[in-house]
N, C-alpha and C positions, 0 to 999 in steps of 0.2 A: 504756891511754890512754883507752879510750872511759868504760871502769868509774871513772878518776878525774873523768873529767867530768863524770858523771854523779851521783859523790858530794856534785862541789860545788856543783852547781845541784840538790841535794836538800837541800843545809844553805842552802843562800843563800836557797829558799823557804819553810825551816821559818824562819829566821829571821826575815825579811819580812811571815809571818803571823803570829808571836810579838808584832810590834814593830804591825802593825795598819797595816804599811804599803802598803794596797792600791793608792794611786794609782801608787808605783814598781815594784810587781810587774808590774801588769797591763802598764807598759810591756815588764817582761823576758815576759810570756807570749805578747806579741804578736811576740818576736824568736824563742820559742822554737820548732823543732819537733813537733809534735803528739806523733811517735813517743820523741821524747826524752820528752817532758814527761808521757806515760804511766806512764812508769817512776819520777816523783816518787809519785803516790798512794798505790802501797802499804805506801810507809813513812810517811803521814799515820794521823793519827786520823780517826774518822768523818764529825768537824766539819770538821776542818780538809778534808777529801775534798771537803765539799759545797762548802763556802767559794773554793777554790782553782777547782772548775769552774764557779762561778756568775760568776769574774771574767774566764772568758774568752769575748771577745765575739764572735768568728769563732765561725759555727754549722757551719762544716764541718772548723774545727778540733778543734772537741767534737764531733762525728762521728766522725773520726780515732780522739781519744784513746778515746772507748766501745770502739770498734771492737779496738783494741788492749789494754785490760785485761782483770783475771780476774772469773771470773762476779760473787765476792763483792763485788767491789768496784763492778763495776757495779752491782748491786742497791741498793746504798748512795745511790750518785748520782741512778740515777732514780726513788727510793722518794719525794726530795723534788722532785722537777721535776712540773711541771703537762701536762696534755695536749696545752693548747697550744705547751709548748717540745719535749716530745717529737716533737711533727710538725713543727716548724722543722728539727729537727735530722736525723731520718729525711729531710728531704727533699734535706739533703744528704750524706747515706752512699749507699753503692754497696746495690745492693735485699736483695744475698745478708747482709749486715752490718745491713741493718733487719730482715730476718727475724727472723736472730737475736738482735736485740734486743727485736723484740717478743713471741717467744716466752720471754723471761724474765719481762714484765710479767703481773698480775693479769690474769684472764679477762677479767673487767669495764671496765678500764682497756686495754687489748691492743685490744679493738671500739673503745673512743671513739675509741682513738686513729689506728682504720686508716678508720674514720667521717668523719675532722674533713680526712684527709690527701686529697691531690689523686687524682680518678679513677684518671691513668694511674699513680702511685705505687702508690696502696693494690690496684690490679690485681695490677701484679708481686708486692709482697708476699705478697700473699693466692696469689696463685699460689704464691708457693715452702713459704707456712706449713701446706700440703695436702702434702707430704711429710716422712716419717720422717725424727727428728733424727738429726744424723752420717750421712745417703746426700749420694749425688752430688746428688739433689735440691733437698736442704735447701743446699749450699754453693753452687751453680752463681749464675753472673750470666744474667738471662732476656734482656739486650742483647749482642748478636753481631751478624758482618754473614753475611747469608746472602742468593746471588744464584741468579739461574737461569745456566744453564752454557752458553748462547747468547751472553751478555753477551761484548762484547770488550775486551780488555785498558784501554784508551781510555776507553772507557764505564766500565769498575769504578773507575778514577782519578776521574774528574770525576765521579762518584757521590758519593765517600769524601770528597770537600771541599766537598758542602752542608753545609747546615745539620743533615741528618739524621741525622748520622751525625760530628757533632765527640764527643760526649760519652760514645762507646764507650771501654771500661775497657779491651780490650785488643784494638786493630785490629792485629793482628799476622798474623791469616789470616783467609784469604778463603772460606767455608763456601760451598758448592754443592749447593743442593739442589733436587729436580724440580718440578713442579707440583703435586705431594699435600706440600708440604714436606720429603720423606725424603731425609736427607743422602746424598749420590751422591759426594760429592769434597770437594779442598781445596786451596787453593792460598797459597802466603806473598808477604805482601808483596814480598820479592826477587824473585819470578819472576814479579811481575805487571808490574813495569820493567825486566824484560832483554830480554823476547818483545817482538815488532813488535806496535805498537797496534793493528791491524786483528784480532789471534788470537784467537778465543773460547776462554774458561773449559775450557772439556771437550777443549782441546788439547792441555793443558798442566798440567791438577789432577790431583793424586796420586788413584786412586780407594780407593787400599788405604788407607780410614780407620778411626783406631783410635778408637771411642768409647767411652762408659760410659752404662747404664743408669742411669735416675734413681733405683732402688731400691740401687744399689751401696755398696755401705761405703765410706765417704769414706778408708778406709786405705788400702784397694782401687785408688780412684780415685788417691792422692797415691802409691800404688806404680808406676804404670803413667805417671804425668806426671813419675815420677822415670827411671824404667828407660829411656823414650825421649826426654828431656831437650825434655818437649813446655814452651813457654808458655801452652799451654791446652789441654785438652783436651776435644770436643763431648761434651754429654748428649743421649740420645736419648728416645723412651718406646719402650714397645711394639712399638708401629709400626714404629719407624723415624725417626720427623719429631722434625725436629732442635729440643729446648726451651732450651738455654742451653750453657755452658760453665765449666770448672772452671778456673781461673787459677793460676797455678802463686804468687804471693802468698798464696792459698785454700790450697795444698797446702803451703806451709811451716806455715803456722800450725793446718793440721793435722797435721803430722810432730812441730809440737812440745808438739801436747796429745796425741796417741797417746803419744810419749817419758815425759812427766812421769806419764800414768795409767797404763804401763807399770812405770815405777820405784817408783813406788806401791805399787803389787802387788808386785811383786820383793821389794820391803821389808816388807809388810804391813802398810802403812800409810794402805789402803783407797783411794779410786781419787781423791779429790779433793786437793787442792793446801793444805794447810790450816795453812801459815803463816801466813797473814793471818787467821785466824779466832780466836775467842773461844775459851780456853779448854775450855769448857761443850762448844762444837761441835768443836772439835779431840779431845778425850776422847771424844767420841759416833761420831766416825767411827773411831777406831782401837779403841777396845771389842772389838768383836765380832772384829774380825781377829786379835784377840790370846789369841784365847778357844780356838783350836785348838792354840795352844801350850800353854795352861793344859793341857787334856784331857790332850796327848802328854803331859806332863812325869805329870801321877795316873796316865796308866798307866804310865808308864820304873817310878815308884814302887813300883808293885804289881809291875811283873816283878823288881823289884831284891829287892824282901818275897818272891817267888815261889821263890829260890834262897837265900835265907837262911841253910840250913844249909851251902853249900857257903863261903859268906863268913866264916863260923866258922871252917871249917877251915881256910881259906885267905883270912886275913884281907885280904892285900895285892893281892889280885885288884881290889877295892875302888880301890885307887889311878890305876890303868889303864883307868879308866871315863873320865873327863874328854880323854886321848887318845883314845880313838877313838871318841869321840861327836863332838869336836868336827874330827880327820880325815875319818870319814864324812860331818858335815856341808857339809865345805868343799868336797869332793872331788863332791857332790852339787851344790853351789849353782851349781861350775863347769859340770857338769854339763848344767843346767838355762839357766842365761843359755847358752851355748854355742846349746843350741838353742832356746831361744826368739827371740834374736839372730837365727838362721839361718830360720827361721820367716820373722820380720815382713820379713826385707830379702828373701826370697826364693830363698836358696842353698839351705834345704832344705825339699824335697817331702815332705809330710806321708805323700805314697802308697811312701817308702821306708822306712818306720816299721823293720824290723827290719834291716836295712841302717845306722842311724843308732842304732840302739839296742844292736847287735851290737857295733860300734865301741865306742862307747862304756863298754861292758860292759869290755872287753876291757882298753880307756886302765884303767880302773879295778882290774880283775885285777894286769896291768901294777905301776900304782903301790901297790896294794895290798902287793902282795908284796917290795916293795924296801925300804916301812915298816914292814911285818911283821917281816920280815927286823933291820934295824938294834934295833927296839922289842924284839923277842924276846933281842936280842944284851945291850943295855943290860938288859931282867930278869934275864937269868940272870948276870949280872957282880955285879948288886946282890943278888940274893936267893940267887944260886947253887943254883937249882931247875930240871934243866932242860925236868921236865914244865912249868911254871906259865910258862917263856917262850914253849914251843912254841904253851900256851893264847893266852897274849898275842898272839906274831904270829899266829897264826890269825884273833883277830878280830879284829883291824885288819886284814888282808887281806878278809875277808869282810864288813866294815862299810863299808868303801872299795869294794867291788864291788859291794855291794846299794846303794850309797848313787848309783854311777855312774849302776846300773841304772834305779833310781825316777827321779831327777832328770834321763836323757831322756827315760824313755816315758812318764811322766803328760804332758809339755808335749806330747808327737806324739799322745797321746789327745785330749787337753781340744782340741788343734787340730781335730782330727778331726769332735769332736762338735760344734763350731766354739762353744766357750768360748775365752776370750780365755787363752791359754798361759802368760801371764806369770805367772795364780795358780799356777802349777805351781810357781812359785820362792818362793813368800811361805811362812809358817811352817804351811801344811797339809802341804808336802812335808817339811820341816826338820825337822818334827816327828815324822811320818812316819818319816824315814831314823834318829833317835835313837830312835825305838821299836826299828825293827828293830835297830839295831847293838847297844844294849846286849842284846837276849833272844840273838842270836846268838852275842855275845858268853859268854854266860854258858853257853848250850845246849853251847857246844862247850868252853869250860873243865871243865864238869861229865862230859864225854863223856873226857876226858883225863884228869881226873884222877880218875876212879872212880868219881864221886859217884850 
């Protein structure tokens, strides 16, 4: 339902900018929602990119819509906006969404523009753009409400309905922290109108609070606001004193750029999103990813040249190469997503490395030897040789077990050394597992049959 709606108000606007009909568009952009209307751009051309956000006149709708597109596309849009529209529009995005916006802009342009924007604005900003990209840092909102734990129930209400305090992103709890600012507690909205108005804060606040360092990996952070189903979760620094909060909106649309730069990898298709890109740039990032399969396959080459003479003798051996490369391979990738999967959701501890790799091994043995088995059955029916089947399922049992083995322990290493696991699944492992299965493959036919 939503995906057909979305088609038709992606043709209704491609057709509307064809026809130059900007005074009826601008009316449909002014009905549409920001977050729909996101989702128009990346099937524009560049032009039509600029043209389509230049007609909409709400500056906190185009806030919105930045907020919610891909890097590329945003580059597009504010490569022709002026500095003065870019500080109309930062002033009205949430501070964590200008950050990040202006750490995509030119050096140059990035000052004018934190220069031109209002004191207490260009504060927060600058304050979050002093932290590492992708930490709790860099995502956190620097506006929260944080009280001293004396306050009583009564007082925190008729606080939360001045002026001071309309414009928080997400008043949902009530931060508690002491006279050096160190968060001490916390308490939820519900339980601040169920207790008798006269009760102070520290009655009544949870003290067991779970925070995140502002240096933390915003996975980190989006694992731990998933696991205890928080709507936000406080950032702290060093200290202790509480700088901002990670919002659980912050933590989907980090779950869904970890997911996409995951798949990425898994597929070897480098870590960026590069459907919407040029040609030219689409080739330049998938290049080098693909270069590790080139290697594997010049060596598979040389190890196939390596045994030459036994392929003579036994020509049909040759045939049986495509099985169990492409078993070992499969039987490897499950392998590898299994626990790369278990990794990033947290089901597996990287500290049970051989426990999870023994398993695994084992699944592998397992299925190895039941397609050895059938594979060995069908060569000797067709060739009626029954050394050259025994070779056969041999290595497919042994391609399928080395292949298990690799595809979970490089992802429980690379975890380890704390590289991102998912390369484990991309064509350095694939490649990998097809070196090994063809030489074992052939080690052990040549071991069988005399050579």
């Amino acid at each position: 339902m939503l995906g057909e709606r979305n088609k038709i108000l992606i043709e209704t606007i491609k057709r509307l900018l064809r026809r130059g009909s900007y005074a009826r568009l601008q009316k449909i952009l002014s009905k549409i929602h920001a977050a729909d209307l996101s989702a128009v751009f990346p099937s524009l051309s560049a032009y039509n990119q600029r043209k389509l956000f230049d007609l909409i006149d709400d500056q906190e709708k185009r806030g919105i819509v930045l907020s919610e597109l891909d890097e590329d596309v945003i580059l597009t849009l504010i490569e022709a906006l002026s500095v003065e529209d870019l500080v109309r529009i930062l002033e009205y995005m949430p501070s964590d969404d200008g950050g990040a916006l202006i750490r995509l802009l030119p050096q140059e342009k990035a000052d004018a523009v934190i220069e031109r924007m209002k004191k207490e604005g260009a504060e927060e900003v600058e304050g979050l753009l002093q932290y590492e990209d992708d930490t709790a840092g860099a995502i956190m909102i620097p506006d929260f409400i944080a009280l001293n734990d004396e306050m009583t129930a009564k007082e925190v209400i008729e606080l939360l309905q001045t002026q001071e305090y309309k414009d928080i992103e997400m008043p949902f709890y009530i931060y508690v922290v002491d006279e050096n600012n160190r968060l001490v507690g916390v308490c939820s909205l519900r339980q601040l109108v169920v207790v008798p108005p006269a009760t102070p804060l520290k009655d009544f606040m949870a003290t067991d609070v779970i925070s995140v360092k502002t240096d933390m990996d915003q996975e980190e952070v989006a694992k731990i606001v998933a696991r205890y189903n928080f709507l936000a979760v406080p950032v702290v620094d060093e200290e202790q004193r509480m700088v901002g909060i990670v919002t659980v909106d912050d933590v989907i649309d980090v779950f869904r750029e970890e997911a996409t730069e995951d798949i990425l990898k898994m597929a070897g298709a480098g870590e960026e999103f590069v459907e919407t890109k040029s040609v030219l740039r689409s080739t330049r990032i998938r290049l080098p990813w693909l270069f590790a399969s080139f290697v594997g396959g010049v060596i598979a080459v040389f190890i196939i040249a390596h045994f030459e003479e036994s392929l003579k003798q036994v020509s049909y051996l040759a045939a049986f190469i495509p099985v169990i490369m492409g078993m070992g391979g499969n039987i490897g990738i499950q392998s590898s997503t299994i626990v790369v999967r278990g990794i990033a959701t947290g089901r597996i501890n990287i500290r049970h490395l051989w426990q999870v790799v023994s398993k695994e091994l084992l699944i592998g043995l397992i299925l190895g030897g039941i397609y050895g088995l059938i594979l060995a059955t069908l060569a000797h029916i067709h060739y009626n040789a029954g050394i050259v089947a025994i070779s056969v399922g041999a290595g497919v049992a042994s391609s399928m077990a080395i292949a298990a083995l690799v595809g979970s322990l490089l992802p429980m290493i690379f975890a380890r050394f704390e590289i991102d696991p998912a390369v484990a699944t991309g064509p350095f492992v694939t490649t990998s597992i097809d070196i090994l299965s063809v030489f074992f493959y052939f080690q052990l036919a040549s071991f069988f049959l005399g050579f």
